[in-house]
C-alpha positions, 0 to 999 in steps of 0.5 A: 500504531505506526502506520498510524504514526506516520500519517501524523508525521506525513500531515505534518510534513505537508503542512510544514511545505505549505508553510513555507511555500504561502511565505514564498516570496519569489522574485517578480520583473517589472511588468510591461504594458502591452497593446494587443491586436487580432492577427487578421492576416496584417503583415508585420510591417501593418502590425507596427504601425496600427494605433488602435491596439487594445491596451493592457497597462498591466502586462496580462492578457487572457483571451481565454479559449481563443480562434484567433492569433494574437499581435502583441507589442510593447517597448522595454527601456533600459534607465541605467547608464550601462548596457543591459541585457534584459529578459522579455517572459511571456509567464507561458510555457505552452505557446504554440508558435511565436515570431518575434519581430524588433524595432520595426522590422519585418524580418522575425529575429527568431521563431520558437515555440512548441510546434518547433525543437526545444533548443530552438529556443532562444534561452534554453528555459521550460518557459518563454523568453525573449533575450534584448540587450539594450543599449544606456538609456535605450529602448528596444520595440519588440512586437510578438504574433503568438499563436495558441489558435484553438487553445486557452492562451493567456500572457504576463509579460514581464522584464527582469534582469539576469540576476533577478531571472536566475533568482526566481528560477532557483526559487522556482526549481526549489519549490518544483523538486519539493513538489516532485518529491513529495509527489514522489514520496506520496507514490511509493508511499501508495504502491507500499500500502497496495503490496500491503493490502492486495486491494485494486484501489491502492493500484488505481491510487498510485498510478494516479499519482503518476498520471498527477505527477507526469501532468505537473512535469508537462504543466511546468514546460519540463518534460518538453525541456528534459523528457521529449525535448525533439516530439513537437506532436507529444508536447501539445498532446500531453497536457490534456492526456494526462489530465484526463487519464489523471481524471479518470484514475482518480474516479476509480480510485474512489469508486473501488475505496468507496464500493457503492451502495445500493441507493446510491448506485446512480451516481456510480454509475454517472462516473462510469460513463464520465470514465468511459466518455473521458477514455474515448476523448482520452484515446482520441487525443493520442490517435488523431494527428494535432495538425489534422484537427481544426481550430474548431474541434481542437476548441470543441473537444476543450469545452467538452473536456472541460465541462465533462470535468467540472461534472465528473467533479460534483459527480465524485462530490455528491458521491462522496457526501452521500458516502459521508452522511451514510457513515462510511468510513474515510469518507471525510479524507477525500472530501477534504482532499478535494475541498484543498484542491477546489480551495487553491482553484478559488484563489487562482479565479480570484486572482485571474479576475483581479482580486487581491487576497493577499497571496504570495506570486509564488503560493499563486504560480504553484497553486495546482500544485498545492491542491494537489499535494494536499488532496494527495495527502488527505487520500494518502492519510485515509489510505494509511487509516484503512491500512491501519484498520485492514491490518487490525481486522486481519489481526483481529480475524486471525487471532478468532480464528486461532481461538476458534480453531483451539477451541474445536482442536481442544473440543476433539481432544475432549471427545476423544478422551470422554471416549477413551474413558468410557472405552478403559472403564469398560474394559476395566469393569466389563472384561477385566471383571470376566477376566478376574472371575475366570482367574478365581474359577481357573484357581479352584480347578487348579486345586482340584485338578493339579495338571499342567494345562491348567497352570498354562491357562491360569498364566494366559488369564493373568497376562491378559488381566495385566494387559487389560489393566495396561490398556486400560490405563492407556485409555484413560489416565488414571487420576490425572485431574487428582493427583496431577501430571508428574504423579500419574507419569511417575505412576506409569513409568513404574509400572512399565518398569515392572511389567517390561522389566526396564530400567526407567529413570523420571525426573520432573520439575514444572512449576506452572499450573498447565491446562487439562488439555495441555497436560493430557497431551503430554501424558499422551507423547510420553504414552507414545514413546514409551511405548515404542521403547516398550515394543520396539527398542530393545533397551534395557534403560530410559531415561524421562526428563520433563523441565520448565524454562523460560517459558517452554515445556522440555520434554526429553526422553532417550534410552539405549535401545537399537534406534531406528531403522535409518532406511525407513522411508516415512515414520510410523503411526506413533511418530505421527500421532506424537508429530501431530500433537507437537504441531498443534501444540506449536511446539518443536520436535527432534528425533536423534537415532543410532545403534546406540539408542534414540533421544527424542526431544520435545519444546512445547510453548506453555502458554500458547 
C-alpha cells in the first residue's frame, strides 16, 4: 500500500513539473537574419563579398545531415546611444568548429568549437556564443564558416543582451537541475526496487536511466563545459554512444519486464538482433578514431543509426500492443510511456517545420527532456505496481506456505497421538489386563502358600501394573478433549506426587479457548519436564505455573533438584523434544540451572 502511495505521489510530482515547465517563459534575443553560402573552398575575403547568398530572415538554418561546411553572415546594429555589448547565440552546443570573422576581415577573431578546448571558448558557456561590443547606433558584420561536415548541423541565431543571456541561463539551469533531479530520483528510485525484487529487469532500468541521464548531460554541451572540459575526442563520441547504449538498455529492459510469449517470440527476437546490431555500431563509435572516419561513413553510419532506431522503436511498439491485448500486466505503463515520448517528438517536427501550436520556447528547447521524464515516470510507475504486486504474491505465498506447513506440522502431531493412543489403549487393555490377572492369581498363591518369594512377586507385578498405567497415561492423555487441559495436568501432577513422592505445587489461569494441538502439546512440555525432574533432579519440591498474558501462553516450571550438569556438551532427548515443540509453536524457551534447582521458562504465542 505505500508503494502504491508513492506512485501516486511520484505521477503527481511529474505532473506538477510539466506544468510548470509548458508555463515557462524563458527569455528569447532578437532574432538575426542571416545569408547562408556553401563553403566550396572560398576564402574569407570571397565570403564577404558574394550577394547571392541563400537568405533566412528568420535566423534558423537547418540543412539536416550535411556534406558541406557552411559560410553564414549577418550584421548585428546596436539602436541605443550607449555602447552595448551584445551577445551573438548560434542555439547549437555541438558545432564541430567555427571561425569567426568581422567587418570584413580576413583574419579570424577567434576559432572554438568541439575539435578545440573548452576554455578556448570565447564566453565560457555549454552553448556557442559570440560576444560583440557595438559602439551607439553602430553595427558589427559578423560572418561565421561552421563546420559540422558529416553531421546534422542546425542554427538559430539570436542577439540578446547580458541581462536578458543571464535571465535566460538561470531560467535555463533552473529547468536542467529540475531534470536532473528527477532523473536522479527516478534512479535511486529503480536501484531501490532492484535490491527489493532481485530482478534483472530492475538492474537493466536503472542503468537505463543513467545511460538517459549522461545523454541529456552531453545533449546540454555540460559534460563538455564541466565532465571532459580538455577530451575534444570523447565529446563528439559521446552524444551517439550514449544514445545507442540508452537504446539498447531500454530494450532489455522491456524484454526482461515483458518475458516473450511464444506467439510473439518473432518480434523478440527482431530486438535482439536491433540490440546486438546497435552494440557493434555501439563499440564501433568508441574504438574507431573520429578524425579517421570520412564524411561519408560518419553520415552513413548516422542514417543507419537513425533508421536502426526508428525500427528498434515500432519494434518495442508492436511488441508492447501484442503484450497489451494478451492482458499482460503493465503493458499500458510503457505504451504510455513511450507515447509521452513520441508526443513531445511531434511537436518538435511541427515546430521544425513551421508549425505553430502554441508552445512555450522553454516547453520546445527541453522537449527531449520531457518525453523523457514522463516515459520514465510511467516505467517507474509500473515498476512500482510490480513491486507492489511482487511483494503481495511473496506475502501471499509465504503466508500459504506457513498454513501449509502448520497443516502437515499439525497433521503429524495427529498421526503420532492416534498412535500414541492406540499404543497406551493397548498397553492399558492388553498387558495391564495380563498384569491384573497375574496380580489376582499371585494373591490366591499368597494365601495358599505364605512365603516370601512370593510377596516379592506380588511387589514386582504391582509396580509394573502402575507403570503401566503411568506409560499408559504418558501415551494418550487421558480425557483431555472432556475435561480439558488444566484438569488432565492437575490430574497428572497428583499422580507423580503420589507415585514419586514429590511435593508438586500447580497453578493455572488460562481464559482463552486454545486448539487441540496447542493444548496437546503443552501437556507434552509439561510431560517432558516433569519428567526429568521425576528421573533425574533429585528434588523434593516443583512448582507448575501456567498463565495467560497479552496474548502469550507462560509456561513455568522450576524445583529444587541438583540442576543440570553444566559440563554437558549438548542437550538430552527431552530438551530437544520440549526445543522442537517450542519452536514450532513459535515460542520462546529459557533454561536457568545451579546446584540449587532448575527454572525453566516457556512463552508460546496463542494465536499463531
Amino acid at each position: 500500500m505505500r508503494i502504491f502511495f508513492f506512485s501516486r505521489k511520484l505521477s503527481g510530482l511529474f505532473l506538477v513539473l510539466v506544468i510548470l515547465f509548458s508555463a515557462c517563459s524563458l527569455p528569447k534575443g532578437s532574432p538575426s537574419p542571416v545569408f547562408v553560402e556553401i563553403n566550396t573552398g572560398q576564402s574569407a575575403s570571397t565570403a564577404w563579398s558574394t550577394t547571392d547568398s541563400l537568405y533566412m530572415e528568420g535566423g534558423v538554418f537547418n540543412p539536416g545531415l550535411t556534406v558541406h561546411t557552411w559560410w553564414l553572415k549577418t550584421t548585428i546594429k546596436n539602436p541605443d546611444l550607449n555602447p552595448a555589448r551584445l551577445f551573438l547565440l548560434l542555439n547549437n552546443p555541438h558545432i564541430n568548429r567555427i571561425n569567426v570573422f568581422m567587418n570584413r576581415e580576413s583574419t579570424p577573431v577567434f576559432k572554438a568549437g568541439d575539435r578545440f578546448p573548452f576554455s578556448e571558448r570565447p564566453v565560457q558557456d555549454r552553448d556557442m556564443i559570440i560576444p560583440l561590443d557595438i559602439g551607439p547606433q553602430d553595427s558589427v558584420e559578423v560572418l561565421i564558416l561552421v563546420d559540422k561536415a558529416g553531421e546534422t548541423l542546425t542554427v538559430e541565431t539570436e542577439v540578446l543582451t547580458e541581462a536578458h543571456l543571464s535571465k535566460k541561463r538561470q531560467g535555463e539551469n533552473m529547468i536542467i537541475g529540475l531534470v536532473i533531479g528527477w532523473m536522479a530520483l527516478i534512479l535511486i528510485f529503480s536501484c531501490f526496487f532492484w535490491l527489493r525484487l532481485k530482478q534483472s529487469s530492475a538492474l537493466f532500468y536503472a542503468a537505463f536511466i543513467l545511460s538517459n541521464l549522461l545523454w541529456l548531460i552531453c545533449h546540454w554541451g555540460i559534460g563538455f563545459q564541466y565532465l571532459w572540459p580538455e577530451s575534444v575526442e570523447w565529446v563528439g563520441k559521446s552524444r551517439p554512444i550514449f544514445n545507442l547504449a540508452t537504446l539498447i538498455l531500454f530494450m532489455l529492459v522491456v524484454l526482461q519486464f515483458f518475458p516473450p510469449l511464444q506467439k510473439n517470440r518473432w518480434i523478440a527476437q527482431i530486438i535482439w538482433g536491433n540490440i546486438i546490431i546497435m552494440t557493434i555500431l555501439c563499440i564501433a563509435f568508441i574504438v574507431i578514431p573520429e578524425d579517421q572516419a570520412s564524411i561519408f561513413a560518419k553520415i552513413t553510419a548516422l542514417q543507419f543509426s537513425f533508421g536502426l532506431t526508428i525500427l528498434s522503436i515500432l519494434a518495442v511498439l508492436v511488441f508492447l500492443i501484442l503484450q497489451w491485448n494478451a492482458e499482460i500486466p503493465f503493458a499500458g505503463f510503457y505504451l504510455i510511456g513511450i507515447g509521452f515520448l513520441m508526443v513531445f517528438g511531434v511537436l518538435i517536427l511541427f515546430d521544425q517545420h513551421g508549425f505553430e501550436l502554441g508552445q512555450t520556447y522553454g516547453l520546445l528547447k527541453f522537449s527531449t527532456a520531457f518525453g523523457m521524464m514522463g516515459e520514465t515516470a510511467f516505467i517507474a510507475a509500473a515498476f512500482t505496481r510490480k513491486a507492489a504486486a511482487y511483494k503481495f504474491e511473496k506475502e501471499h505465498l509465504a503466508f500459504e506456505i506457513l498454513q501449509k506447513e502448520k497443516e502437515v506440522a499439525e497433521h503429524i502431531i495427529e498421526v503420532q497421538e492416534e498412535e500414541r493412543n492406540r499404543l497406551g489403549r493397548d498397553l492399558h487393555d492388553s498387558i495391564g489386563g495380563m498384569l491384573a490377572s497375574i496380580n489376582i492369581q499371585a494373591e490366591q498363591i499368597f494365601h495358599q502358600y505364605p512365603e516370601a518369594a512370593v510377596e516379592k512377586l506380588k511387589q514386582l507385578v504391582s509396580q509394573s501394573i502402575q507403570e503401566a498405567r503411568s506409560l499408559s497415561h504418558n501415551l494418550t492423555p487421558p480425557h483431555l478433549d472432556q475435561f480439558g487441559l488444566e484438569k488432565v495436568l492437575q490430574n497428572h501432577i497428583n499422580l507423580l506426587s503420589e507415585q514419586h513422592h514429590l511435593d508438586i505445587k500447580f497453578y493455572a489461569q488460562v481464559k482463552t479457548t486454545l486448539s487441540k494441538a496447542l493444548e496437546i502439546s503443552l501437556y507434552r512440555i509439561c510431560n517432558e519436564l516433569l519428567f526429568n525432574i521425576v528421573k533425574h533432579a533429585e528434588a523434593t519440591e516443583a512448582m507448575v505455573n501456567l498463565i495467560e498474558e497479552n496474548g502469550n501462553l507462560e509456561l513455568i516450571v522450576e524445583d529444587n533438584g541438583k540442576g543440570i550438569n553444566p559440563n554437558k556438551q549438548s542437550d538430552g532427548i527431552g530438551i530437544r523434544n520440549i526445543r522442537e515443540r517450542v519452536n514450532y509453536l513459535k515460542g520462546e524457551l529459557s533454561i536457568d540451572s545451579n546446584s540449587s534447582g532448575t527454572t525453566t521458562i516457556i512463552k508460546i504465542p496463542i494465536h499463531v
